[in-house]
N, C-alpha and C positions, 0 to 999 in steps of 0.2 A: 424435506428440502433437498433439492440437488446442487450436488459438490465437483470439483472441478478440482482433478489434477495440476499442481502451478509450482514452474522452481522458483526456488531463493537463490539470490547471487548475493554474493558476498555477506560480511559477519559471521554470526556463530554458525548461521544457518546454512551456509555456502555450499549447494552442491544439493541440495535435498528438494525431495517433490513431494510436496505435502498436500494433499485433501483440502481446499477452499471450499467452504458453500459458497454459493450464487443469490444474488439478489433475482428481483420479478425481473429484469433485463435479463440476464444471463450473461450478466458483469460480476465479479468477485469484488471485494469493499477498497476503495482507492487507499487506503492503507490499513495494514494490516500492524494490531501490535500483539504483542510475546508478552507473559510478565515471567519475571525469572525468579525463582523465590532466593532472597539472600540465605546464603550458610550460615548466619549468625541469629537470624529471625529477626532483621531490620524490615528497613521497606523492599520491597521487590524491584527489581530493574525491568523498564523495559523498554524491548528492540523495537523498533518504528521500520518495519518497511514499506514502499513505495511500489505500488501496482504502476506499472510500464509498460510498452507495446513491444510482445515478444518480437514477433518480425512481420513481416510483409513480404507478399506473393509479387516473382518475380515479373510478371507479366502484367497483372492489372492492378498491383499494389493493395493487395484486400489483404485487412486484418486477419493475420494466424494467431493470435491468441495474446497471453499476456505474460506475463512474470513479476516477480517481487523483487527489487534491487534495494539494500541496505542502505539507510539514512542517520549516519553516526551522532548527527546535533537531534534528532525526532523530527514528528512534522510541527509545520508551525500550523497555529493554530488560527483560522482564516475569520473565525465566524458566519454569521449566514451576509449571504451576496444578495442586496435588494439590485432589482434592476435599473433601480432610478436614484440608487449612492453610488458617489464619484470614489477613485480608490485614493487613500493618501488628501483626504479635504485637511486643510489645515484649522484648527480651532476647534475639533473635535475630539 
């Protein structure tokens, strides 16, 4: 598999460029999680970051790459998206 240099912004991670593998796109995973092991031997925590668009070229606005930006609540959880469910139906 090929891996993909990507920073972290912010939380514990802030400042670091860490090794992502890549999916068959040659996209890294829309969010990335840590598990942190507790010092006590409870459950382990963990960090929930969020893949973001690092920046964009000044001229024709094409994707330069991506980054990981810290999500201190996690991600939520979406489930799968059919194309033909409305978002928010009521009596569901």
């Amino acid at each position: 598999m090929r891996s993909e240099d990507t920073p972290f912004h912010g939380g514990p991670l802030d400042g670091r460029v860490l090794p992502v593998l890549v999916g068959p796109t040659g996209q890294p995973p829309k969010y990335y999680r840590v598990p942190v092991p507790d010092p006590e031997g409870g459950e382990p925590t963990v960090l929930v970051y969020r893949r973001v668009q690092a920046a964009r070229s000044r001229r024709l606005g094409l994707h330069l790459g991506w980054r990981y930006e810290y999500e201190p609540e996690g991600a939520a959880a979406t489930g799968l998206k059919w194309p033909w469910t409305r978002p928010g139906r009521p009596g569901r």
